[in-house]
Every structure is written in structure tokens, then in C-alpha cells.
C-alpha positions in Angstrom: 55.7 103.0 150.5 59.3 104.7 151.1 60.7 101.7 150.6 59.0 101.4 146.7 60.2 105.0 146.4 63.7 104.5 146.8 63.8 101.5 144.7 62.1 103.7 141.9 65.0 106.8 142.5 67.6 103.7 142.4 65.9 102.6 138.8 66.1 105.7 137.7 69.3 106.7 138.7 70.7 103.4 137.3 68.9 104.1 133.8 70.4 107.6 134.4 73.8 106.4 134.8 73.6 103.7 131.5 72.4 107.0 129.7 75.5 109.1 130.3 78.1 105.6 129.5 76.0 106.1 126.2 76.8 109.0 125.1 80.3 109.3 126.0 80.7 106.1 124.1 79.0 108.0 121.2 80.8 111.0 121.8 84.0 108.6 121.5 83.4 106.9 118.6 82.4 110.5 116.7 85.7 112.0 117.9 87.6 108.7 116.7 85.9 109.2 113.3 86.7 112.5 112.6 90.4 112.1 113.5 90.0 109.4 111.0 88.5 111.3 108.3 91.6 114.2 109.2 94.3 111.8 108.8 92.9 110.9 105.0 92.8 114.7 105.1 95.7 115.3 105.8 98.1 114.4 102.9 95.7 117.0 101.0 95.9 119.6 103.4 99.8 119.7 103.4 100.3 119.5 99.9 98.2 122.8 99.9 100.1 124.1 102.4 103.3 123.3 100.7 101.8 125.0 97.5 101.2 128.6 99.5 104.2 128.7 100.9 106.1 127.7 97.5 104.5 130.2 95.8 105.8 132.6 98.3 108.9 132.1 97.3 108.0 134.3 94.1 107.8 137.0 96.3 109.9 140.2 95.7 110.2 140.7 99.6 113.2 139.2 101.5 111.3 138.7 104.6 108.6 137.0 102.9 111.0 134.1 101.3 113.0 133.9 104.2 109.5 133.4 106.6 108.3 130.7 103.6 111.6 128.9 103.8 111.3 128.8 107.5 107.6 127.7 107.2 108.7 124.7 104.4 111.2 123.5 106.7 109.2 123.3 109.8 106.4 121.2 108.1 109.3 118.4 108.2 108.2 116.5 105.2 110.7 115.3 102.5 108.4 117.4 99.6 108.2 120.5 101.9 111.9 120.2 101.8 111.8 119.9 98.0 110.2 122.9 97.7 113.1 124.9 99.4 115.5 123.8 97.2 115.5 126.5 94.8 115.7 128.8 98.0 119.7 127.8 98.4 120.3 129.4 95.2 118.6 132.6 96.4 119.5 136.1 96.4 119.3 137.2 99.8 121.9 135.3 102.1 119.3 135.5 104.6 117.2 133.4 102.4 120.0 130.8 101.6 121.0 130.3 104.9 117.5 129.9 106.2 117.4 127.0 103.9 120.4 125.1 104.3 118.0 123.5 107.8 114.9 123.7 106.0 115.8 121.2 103.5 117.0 118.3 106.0 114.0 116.3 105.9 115.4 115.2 102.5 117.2 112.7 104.2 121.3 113.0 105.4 123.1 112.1 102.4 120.5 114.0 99.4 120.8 117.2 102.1 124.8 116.7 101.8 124.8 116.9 97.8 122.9 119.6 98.1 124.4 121.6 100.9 128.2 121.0 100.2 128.4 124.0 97.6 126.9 126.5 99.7 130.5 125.8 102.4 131.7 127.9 99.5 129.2 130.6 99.4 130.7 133.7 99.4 128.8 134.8 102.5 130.3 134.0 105.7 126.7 133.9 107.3 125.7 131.0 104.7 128.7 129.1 105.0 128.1 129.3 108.9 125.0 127.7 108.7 125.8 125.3 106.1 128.3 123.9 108.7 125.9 123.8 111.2 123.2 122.0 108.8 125.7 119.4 108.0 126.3 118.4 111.2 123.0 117.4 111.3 122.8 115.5 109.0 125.8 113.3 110.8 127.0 111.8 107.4 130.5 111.3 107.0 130.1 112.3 103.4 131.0 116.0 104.7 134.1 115.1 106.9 136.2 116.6 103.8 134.4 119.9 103.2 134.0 120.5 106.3 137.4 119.8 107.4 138.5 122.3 104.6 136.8 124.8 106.1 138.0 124.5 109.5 141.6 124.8 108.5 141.3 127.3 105.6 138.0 129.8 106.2 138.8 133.2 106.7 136.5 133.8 109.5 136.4 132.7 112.5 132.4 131.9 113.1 133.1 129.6 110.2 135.7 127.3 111.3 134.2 127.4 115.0 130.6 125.6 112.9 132.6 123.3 111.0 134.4 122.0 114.1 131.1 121.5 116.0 129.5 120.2 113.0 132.7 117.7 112.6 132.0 116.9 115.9 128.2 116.0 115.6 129.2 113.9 112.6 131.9 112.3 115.1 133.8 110.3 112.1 137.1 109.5 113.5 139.0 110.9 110.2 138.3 114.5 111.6 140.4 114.2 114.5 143.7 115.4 112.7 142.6 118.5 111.0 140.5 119.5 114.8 144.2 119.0 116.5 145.6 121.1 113.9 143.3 124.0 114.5 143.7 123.3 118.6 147.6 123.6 118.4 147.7 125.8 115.5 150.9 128.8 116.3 148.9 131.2 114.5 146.8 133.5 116.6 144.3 131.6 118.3 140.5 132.4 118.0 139.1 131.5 121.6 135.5 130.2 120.1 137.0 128.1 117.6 139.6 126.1 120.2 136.6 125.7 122.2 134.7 124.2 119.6 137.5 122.3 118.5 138.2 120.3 122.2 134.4 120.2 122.5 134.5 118.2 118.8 137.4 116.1 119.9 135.3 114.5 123.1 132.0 114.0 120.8 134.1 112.0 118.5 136.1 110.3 121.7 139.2 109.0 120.1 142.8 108.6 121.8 144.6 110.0 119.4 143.1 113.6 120.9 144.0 113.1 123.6 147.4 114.9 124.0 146.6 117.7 122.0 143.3 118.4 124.8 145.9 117.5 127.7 148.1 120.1 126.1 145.1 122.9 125.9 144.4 121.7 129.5 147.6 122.8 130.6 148.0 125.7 129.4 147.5 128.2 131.7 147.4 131.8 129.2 144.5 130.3 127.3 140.6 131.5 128.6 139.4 128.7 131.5 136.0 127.8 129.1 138.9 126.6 126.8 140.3 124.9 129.5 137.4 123.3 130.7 136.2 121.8 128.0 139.5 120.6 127.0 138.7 118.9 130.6 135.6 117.6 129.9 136.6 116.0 126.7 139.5 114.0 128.7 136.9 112.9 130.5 134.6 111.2 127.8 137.4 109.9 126.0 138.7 108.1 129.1 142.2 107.7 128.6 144.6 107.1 131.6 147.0 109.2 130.3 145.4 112.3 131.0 145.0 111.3 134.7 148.1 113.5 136.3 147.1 116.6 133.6 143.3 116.2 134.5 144.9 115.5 138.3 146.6 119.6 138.5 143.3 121.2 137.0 141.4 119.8 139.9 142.9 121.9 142.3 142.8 125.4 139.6 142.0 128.4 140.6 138.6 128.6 138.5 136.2 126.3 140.2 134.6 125.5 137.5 137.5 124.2 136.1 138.4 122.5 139.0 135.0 120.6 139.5 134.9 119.7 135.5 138.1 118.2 136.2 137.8 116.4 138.8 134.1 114.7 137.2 136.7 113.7 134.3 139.3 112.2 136.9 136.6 110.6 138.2 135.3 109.1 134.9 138.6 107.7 134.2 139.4 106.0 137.5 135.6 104.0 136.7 137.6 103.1 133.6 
């Protein structure tokens, strides 16, 4: 009799247990179809979404052209990006500068063509982040402009973006115009020596290389300089720069000293 009684709690317990497979497999296969019915959605739902926030645009309010710019650009999608192109022609610098990023998803070299005018905006915020945007892209189409801008810009937040954003484009024919603003004899800007040694060891080419060994050496400029000067040596790995790279290991500044001696180390593996 207990024996018949477990058997029938086992049965049941079995049927129980095929029951609950069941309906996680059927709560599976729903969740698997409405994912599929959002992804036919979704081409529909963005387009709306890039329609709201393009009509933003209209607005009258800064803040409200600026936040649909920012909106457009985040969607990542090469006709949310089209939207914003009227945006770079806008008013408000805030708004122009907002979209120099916002229209990347256009692709590197359409974003370029678009972008290069603004390095001549006459706001220094928009030319900063036109820079910025262009390194992004990492086409050598903007080695010129930016280039230009480095060496001739009046302000210093300028020329610092244009040397980083040489540096992200890393396209060797920038190394001359970054060595002239590391060793220029006019008064230095601090931020824009540092960007230009950090450029020089993205793009990793020898013929850097004594201009950073200089900046390394020289003891009256700020040790961040310094260290990335350092740090550069390092990923461009060439011997020369062992016995400058060598004396910085022992500085005063340890931080200095350690980034040094990482680079020394980097080239001896060489």
C-alpha cells in the first residue's frame, strides 16, 4: 500500500516536472517572438524618434537644440546623423559644437567634409571640438587642417585638440608641424607641449624622437611635460633615447622616474 503510494507521488511529481519544462519552453518561444516582432519594429520606431527630435531643432530655445543634437547623435545611426547636419550651421556655438560628434556616424571621410569648415569657426569652443571630432574619425583627410590649426590658432585649447586629434589620426605627415609646436621659442603653453609629445608616441615615428628627448631633458619645463615626453620614447622604441630616458630614471619626480624607467625598459626588449 505505501509502496503504490510513493509510486503514484513519483508519477505525479514526474508529470509535474514535464509540466513546468513546458511552459518555460512556451514562455521561451513567446519571448523569442516578440523580440522578433521588435526588431521589424524597430527601423519604424527610430525613424520616429529621429523625426521628434529633428523637429526639435525648430525650437527657439538653445538648450532644447543643443539636448536634440545630443539625443540625434547618441542614437548612432547614419540618418540620425543626417538630421544634425543643419545643426553645424547653428546659431548658438553650443549647438554647433554639440554637433561636430553627433554627426560621426556618417562615416570618417562624409564627417570630414562636413566638419573641416567649422576648424574655422569663429568660436574657439567650436573649433575645439571640431578638433576633437576629427580625431575620431582617424582619416588622414584632416592632417592639413588640423595641422594649420596647431601652428596658427590663437588659442591655446585649440592647438592642444588638434595635436591630440593629429595624434588619434596618427598619419606620419603630422610629425613635423607637432615638433614645431614642441620646440617652438615662443612662449610655451604647458597643455599644448603635453599634447604635442603625447601625439608624437601615438603616431610612433623616429623622426620624433629627438625633439621628445629634447622636452625630456629639459629640466625648467612642468614634469607631466616631462613624462610624457618619456612615455612617448618609450612606444616609439628608439635606442637613441636610451642615455636621455637613462638620467630621468633617477629624477627627482617619481613619477617621472618610474615612467622612465618602463620606457628604458621597453627599449632594451627592442
Amino acid at each position: 500500500m505505501g509502496s503504490s503510494a510513493a509510486q503514484s507521488r513519483a508519477a505525479s511529481g514526474s508529470k509535474g516536472l514535464m509540466g513546468q519544462k513546458k511552459a518555460q519552453k512556451a514562455q521561451i518561444q513567446i519571448c523569442a517572438f516578440c523580440a522578433f516582432l521588435w526588431l521589424l519594429c524597430f527601423p519604424v520606431l527610430a525613424q520616429d524618434a529621429i523625426q521628434q527630435q529633428q523637429q526639435r531643432l525648430n525650437s527657439s530655445d538653445v538648450e532644447e537644440r543643443r539636448d536634440a543634437v545630443m539625443r540625434l547623435g547618441a542614437m548612432r545611426r547614419e540618418a540620425a546623423s543626417r538630421a544634425v547636419l543643419p545643426a553645424l550651421q547653428d546659431a548658438a556655438p553650443i549647438v554647433r559644437a554639440t554637433a561636430a560628434k553627433a554627426i560621426l556616424s556618417l562615416g570618417s571621410e562624409a564627417s570630414v567634409g562636413y566638419l573641416l569648415p567649422l576648424l574655422n569657426d569663429k568660436d574657439e569652443f567650436v573649433r575645439r571640438e571640431t578638433a576633437y571630432a576629427l580625431g575620431l574619425t582617424k582619416s588622414r583627410t584632416a592632417t592639413a587642417a588640423l595641422s594649420e590649426r596647431l601652428l596658427s590658432d590663437k588659442e591655446d585649447g585649440v592647438k592642444a585638440a588638434a595635436a591630440l586629434a593629429l595624434g588619434e589620426i596618427a598619419d606620419e605627415a603630422a610629425v613635423v608641424p607637432l615638433v614645431e609646436a614642441l620646440t617652438s621659442t615662443k612662449k610655451p603653453n604647458f597643455f599644448v607641449l603635453r599634447a604635442a609629445a603625447v601625439a608624437l608616441g601615438r603616431i610612433k615615428s623616429r623622426a620624433g624622437t629627438a625633439a621628445l628627448i629634447s622636452t625630456l631633458s629639459n629640466e625648467n619645463l612642468p614634469s607631466d611635460v616631462r613624462r610624457e615626453a618619456a612615455r612617448s620614447l618609450g612606444l616609439i622604441g628608439d635606442p637613441s633615447a636610451a642615455p636621455a630616458l637613462k638620467a630621468a630614471s633617477i629624477a627627482e619626480d617619481p613619477f617621472l622616474a618610474e615612467i622612465a624607467f618602463e620606457a628604458l625598459k621597453k627599449l632594451n626588449r627592442g
